[in-house]
Each structure stands twice: as structure tokens, then as C-alpha cells.
C-alpha positions in Angstrom: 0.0 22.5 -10.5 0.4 23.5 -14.0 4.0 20.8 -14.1 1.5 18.0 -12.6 -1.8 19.0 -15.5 1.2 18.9 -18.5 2.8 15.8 -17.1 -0.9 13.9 -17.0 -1.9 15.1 -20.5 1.5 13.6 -22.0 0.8 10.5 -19.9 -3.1 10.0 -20.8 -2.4 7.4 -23.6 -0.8 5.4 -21.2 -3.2 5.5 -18.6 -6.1 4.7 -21.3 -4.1 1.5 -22.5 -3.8 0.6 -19.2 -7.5 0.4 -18.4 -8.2 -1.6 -21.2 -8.5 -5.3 -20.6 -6.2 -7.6 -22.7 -9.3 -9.9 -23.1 -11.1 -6.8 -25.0 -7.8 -5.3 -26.7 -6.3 -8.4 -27.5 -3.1 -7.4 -26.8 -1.5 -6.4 -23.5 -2.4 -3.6 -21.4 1.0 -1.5 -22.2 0.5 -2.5 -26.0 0.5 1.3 -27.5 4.2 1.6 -25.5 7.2 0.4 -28.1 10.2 1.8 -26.1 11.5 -0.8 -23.8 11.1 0.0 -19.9 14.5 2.0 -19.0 14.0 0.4 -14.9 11.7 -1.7 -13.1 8.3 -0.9 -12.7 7.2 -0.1 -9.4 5.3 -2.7 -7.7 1.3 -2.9 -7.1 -0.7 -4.6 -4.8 -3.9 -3.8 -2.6 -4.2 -3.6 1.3 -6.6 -5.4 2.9 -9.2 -3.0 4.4 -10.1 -2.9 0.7 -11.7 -5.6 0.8 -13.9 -4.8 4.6 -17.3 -5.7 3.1 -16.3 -8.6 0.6 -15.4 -12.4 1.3 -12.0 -14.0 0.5 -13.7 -15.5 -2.5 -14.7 -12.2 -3.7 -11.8 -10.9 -3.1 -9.6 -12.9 -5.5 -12.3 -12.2 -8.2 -11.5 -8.4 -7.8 -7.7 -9.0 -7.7 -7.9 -10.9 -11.0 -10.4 -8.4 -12.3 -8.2 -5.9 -12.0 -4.7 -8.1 -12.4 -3.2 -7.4 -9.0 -1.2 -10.2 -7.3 0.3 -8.9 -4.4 -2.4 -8.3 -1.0 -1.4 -6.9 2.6 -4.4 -9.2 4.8 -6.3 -8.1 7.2 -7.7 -10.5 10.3 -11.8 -10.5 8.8 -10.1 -12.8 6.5 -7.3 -14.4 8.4 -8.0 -13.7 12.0 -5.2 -13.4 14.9 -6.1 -16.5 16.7 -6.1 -19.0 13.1 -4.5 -22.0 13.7 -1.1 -23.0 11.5 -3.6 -24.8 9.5 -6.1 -22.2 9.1 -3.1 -19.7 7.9 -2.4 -22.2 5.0 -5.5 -23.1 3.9 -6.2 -19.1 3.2 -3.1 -18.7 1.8 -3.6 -21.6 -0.2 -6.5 -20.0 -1.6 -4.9 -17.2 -2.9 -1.7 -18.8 -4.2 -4.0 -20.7 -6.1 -5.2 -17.6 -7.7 -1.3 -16.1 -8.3 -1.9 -14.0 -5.4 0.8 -13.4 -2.7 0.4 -12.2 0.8 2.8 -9.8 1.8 2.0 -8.3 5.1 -0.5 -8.5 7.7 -2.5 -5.0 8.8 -3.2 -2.5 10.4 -2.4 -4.6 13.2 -2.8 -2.3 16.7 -0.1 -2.9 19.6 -1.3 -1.5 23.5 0.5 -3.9 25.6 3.9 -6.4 25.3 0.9 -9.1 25.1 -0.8 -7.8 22.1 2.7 -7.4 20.4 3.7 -11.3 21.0 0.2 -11.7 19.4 1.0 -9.8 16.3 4.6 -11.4 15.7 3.2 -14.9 16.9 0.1 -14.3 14.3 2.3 -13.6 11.5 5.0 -15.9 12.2 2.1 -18.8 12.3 1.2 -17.4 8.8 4.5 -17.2 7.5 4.1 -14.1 7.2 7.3 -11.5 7.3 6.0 -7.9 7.8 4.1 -6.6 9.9 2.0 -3.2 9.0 1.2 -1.8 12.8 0.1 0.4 14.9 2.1 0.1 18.4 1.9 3.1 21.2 5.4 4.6 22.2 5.3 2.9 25.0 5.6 -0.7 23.8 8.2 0.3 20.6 11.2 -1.3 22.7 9.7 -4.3 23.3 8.2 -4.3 19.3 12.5 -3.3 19.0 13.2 -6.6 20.6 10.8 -8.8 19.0 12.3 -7.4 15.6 15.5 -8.8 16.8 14.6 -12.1 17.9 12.4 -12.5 14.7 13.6 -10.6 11.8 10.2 -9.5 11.0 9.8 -6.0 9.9 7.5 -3.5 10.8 5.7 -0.9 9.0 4.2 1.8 11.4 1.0 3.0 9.2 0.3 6.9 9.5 -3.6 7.5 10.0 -4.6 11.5 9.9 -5.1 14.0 12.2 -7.3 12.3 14.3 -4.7 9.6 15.4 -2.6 11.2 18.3 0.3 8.7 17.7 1.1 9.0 14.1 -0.7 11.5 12.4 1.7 11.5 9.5 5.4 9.9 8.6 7.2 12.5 10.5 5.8 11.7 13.8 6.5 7.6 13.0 10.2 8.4 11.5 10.6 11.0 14.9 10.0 7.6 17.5 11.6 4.9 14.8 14.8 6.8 13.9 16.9 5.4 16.4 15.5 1.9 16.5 16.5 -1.1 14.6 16.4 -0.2 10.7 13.9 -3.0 10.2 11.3 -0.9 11.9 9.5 1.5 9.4 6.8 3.3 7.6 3.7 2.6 6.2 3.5 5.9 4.0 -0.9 6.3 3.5 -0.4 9.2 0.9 -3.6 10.2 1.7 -4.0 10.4 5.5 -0.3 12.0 5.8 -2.0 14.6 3.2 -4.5 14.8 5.6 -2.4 15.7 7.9 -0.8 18.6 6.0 2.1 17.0 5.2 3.3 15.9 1.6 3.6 12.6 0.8 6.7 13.2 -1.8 8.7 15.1 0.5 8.5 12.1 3.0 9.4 9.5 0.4 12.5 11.8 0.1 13.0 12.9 3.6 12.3 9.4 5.3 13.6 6.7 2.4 15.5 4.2 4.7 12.3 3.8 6.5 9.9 3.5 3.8 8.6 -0.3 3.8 5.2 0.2 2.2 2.7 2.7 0.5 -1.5 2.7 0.8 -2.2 4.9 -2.2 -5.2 6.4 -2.6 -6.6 10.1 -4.1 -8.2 13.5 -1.9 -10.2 16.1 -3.6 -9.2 18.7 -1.2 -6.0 19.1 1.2 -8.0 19.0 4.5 -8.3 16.9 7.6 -12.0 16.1 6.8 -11.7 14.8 3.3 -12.3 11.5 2.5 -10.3 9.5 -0.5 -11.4 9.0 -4.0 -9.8 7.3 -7.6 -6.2 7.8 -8.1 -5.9 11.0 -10.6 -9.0 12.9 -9.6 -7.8 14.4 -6.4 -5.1 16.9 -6.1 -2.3 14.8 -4.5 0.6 14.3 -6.4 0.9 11.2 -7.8 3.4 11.1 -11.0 5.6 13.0 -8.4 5.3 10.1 -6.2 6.0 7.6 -8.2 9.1 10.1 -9.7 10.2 9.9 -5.8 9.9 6.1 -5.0 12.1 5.7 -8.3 15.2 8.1 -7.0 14.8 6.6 -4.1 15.0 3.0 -5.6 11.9 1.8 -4.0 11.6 -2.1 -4.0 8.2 -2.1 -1.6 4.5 -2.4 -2.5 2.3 1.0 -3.8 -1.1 -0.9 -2.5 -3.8 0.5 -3.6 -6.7 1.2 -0.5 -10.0 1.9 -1.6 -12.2 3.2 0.7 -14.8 5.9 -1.1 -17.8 2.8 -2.2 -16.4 -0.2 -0.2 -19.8 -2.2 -1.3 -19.3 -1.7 -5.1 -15.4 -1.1 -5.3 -14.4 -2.8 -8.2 -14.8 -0.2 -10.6 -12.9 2.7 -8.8 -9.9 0.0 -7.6 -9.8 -0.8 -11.9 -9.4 2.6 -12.5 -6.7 3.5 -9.7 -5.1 0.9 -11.2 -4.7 1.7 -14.7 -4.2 5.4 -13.3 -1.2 3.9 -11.4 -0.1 1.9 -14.3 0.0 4.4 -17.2 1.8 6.9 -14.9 4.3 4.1 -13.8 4.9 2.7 -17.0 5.6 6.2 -18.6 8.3 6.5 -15.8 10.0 3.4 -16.1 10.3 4.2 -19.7 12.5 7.4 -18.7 
């Protein structure tokens, strides 16, 4: 604990820079930073649930708020029975804005049927990952639709109360035999939840690490609930140190779920939390 408090301290000028908006600095949000980046940064984005009690129009004005381009949807704002058309016309909206959508999810699998759904959804969307949540029993048939489609599959972990997939070792224990292009969904904070640590997995499970929800706990315990990036006690610089041994190319999405009425302030500061600690890194 005493590593993670020195590392933060040496970091806090470039989290601070990173919070500040170029529009009130005048300069850009890494300004203070001379030393050019020694790798590429690691890439942010936000997943979808984020955004559970806010319109698509709302949604972008948070994204550009807070300067995130990169969104994993969810089906309040593009739902699975949208026609082709449909699927454009939202995308539309957000390209408009600079914003990309990456994935589709948490998208939950019971039957063959609901799986065709899933990959037809997505396909119709042009769409080319999935983040799920299939039972065992339907993982060869998700296997084969893999193969016919080349869409890939994130299995998102959910806590201790999901019997499935608790944490990345019980996804990586049912995928690690299955095509590669079926992987994990890391959610730092529910695989804390479930007493495992999320650095270890990025470590343990790297070829199967598609995509990150990143949020903070107070407390290492099944009933927490999340909070801002930086005030909890999960590990987050050693994270981020992890996902750049490992080479990580994926999204870190930010999920905010502690206000989801007046989120904007606490997904700005995860942000520049995740900034200044990922800028500092790509500098080393």
C-alpha cells in the first residue's frame, strides 16, 4: 500500500493537469509533461450502462465533456430488434460527434436463439464485438457462431452474486480451450468483489483480455459498491503498469455507477485520474 501512496504522490501533477479543461488552461490537458511519451497510451472509452438514466443526446454531451471517443452501447439506446437503418442512424449520431462504437453489452445468452440474436444484432449494426454474458451451456454454439462470423466475444465478470462468472478465472476456466476470439471482459471492480485481483488476472489471463470496465471500491468486499477512480483501494497504476507488459491494445472503459442521475462530474474525474496515471506510464 505504501508502493501504490508514493507512486500517486509522484503522479498527482499529472492527474491535476489532466482534469483541467484545455478551454480553461489554454493549452492541452498533458501541457505540464515535456518528455515525449516513451509507448502508446492506453486507450479510454466508457461502457454503456454509464449512461442507464441519460438519452443518446445526453450522452454525447458527457462524452465531449469529458473528451472520450470510444463507447461500448447498450440496447436502451440501440435496442436488439433496430432495423439496419435504425443501427446507422444512432451510429450516425455519434460519429457525428467523433464518437466510435466499439462493442455492444452486457448482452445475456440462455438459449442458441438468444445467441443468433446477439451476433445477428451486432452484425446489423456493424458492430464487431460482442461483451456477453452466455451460460455454459450455450458456449459451443457462441464457439460456432465465432467461427462463422469473426466476431469476438468478451465474457464480462459480474461479482459474487453471479453464479456463472463471478470473476476472470471462472470465464478464462470455460473459455480456455475455445476459439481464441472468445474472451474477457475484465470489470476491475466486480472481480475485486469477488476476492480476486484485477492485476494478477491481466497477467494470468493476457491472451484473453479483450476489454476492461474500470471503476474504484472503498473496501475489498462483496457488498461494496464502486466509486471515482483513485479513492478506493484497488490498484489502479498497477493496472495500467500490467495492461502495458502485457501490450494491451483494448479499451479501459470507464463504468460509472455510484450517482447514475448526475454522473458527469465523477466520470470527469475518473478520467483525468486514468489520464495522469496513464500518461506518467507511457512516459517510462
Amino acid at each position: 500500500m505504501s508502493t501504490r501512496r508514493k507512486f500517486i504522490q509522484a503522479t498527482a501533477a499529472g492527474v491535476a493537469a489532466s482534469v483541467i479543461s484545455p478551454r480553461i488552461s489554454g493549452e492541452t490537458a498533458f501541457a505540464p509533461f515535456s518528455k515525449t511519451a516513451t509507448k502508446s497510451p492506453l486507450n479510454l472509452g466508457i461502457a454503456g450502462y454509464t449512461f442507464a438514466k441519460f438519452s443518446i443526446e445526453q450522452s454525447i454531451a458527457i462524452m465531449q465533456r469529458v473528451g472520450i471517443k470510444a463507447l461500448s452501447i447498450k440496447d436502451f439506446h440501440l435496442p436488439y430488434d433496430c432495423t439496419k437503418e435504425k443501427a446507422d442512424e444512432v451510429k450516425a449520431k455519434f460519429a457525428a460527434s467523433g464518437i466510435t462504437i466499439y462493442a455492444a453489452g452486457v448482452i445475456y445468452m440462455k438459449t442458441n436463439e438468444e445467441v443468433d440474436r446477439a451476433f445477428d444484432y451486432v452484425q446489423r449494426a456493424g458492430i464487431n464485438m460482442i461483451i456477453g454474458s452466455p451460460t455454459i451451456e450455450v458456449l459451443p454454439y457462441v464457439e460456432k457462431k465465432i467461427k462463422l462470423t469473426g466476431i469476438r466475444m468478451a465474457i464480462h465478470n459480474h461479482g459474487p452474486e453471479d453464479k456463472l462468472y463471478a470473476g476472470p478465472k471462472e470465464i478464462f476456466d470455460q473459455i480456455k480451450s475455445l476459439d481464441s476470439r472468445l474472451g474477457i471482459c475484465l470489470d476491475i471492480g466486480h472481480c475485486t468483489r469477488a476476492l480476486q485481483d484485477p492485476v494478477k488476472a491481466v497477467m494470468q489471463y493476457s491472451s484473453r483480455i479483450f476489454d476492461l470496465h474500470i471503476k474504484d471500491l472503498l473496501k475489498a468486499i462483496p457488498e461494496e459498491t464502486p466509486t471515482e477512480l483513485g479513492r478506493g483501494i484497488i490498484d489502479i497504476p498497477g493496472l495500467l503498469q500490467a495492461l502495458y507488459k502485457i501490450s494491451f491494445t483494448g479499451m479501459c472503459s470507464i463504468e460509472f455507477e455510484r450517482d447514475m442521475t448526475d454522473s458527469l462530474p465523477g466520470i470527469a474525474e475518473s478520467a483525468g485520474y486514468f489520464r495522469g496515471v496513464n500518461k506518467m506510464l507511457s512516459l517510462q
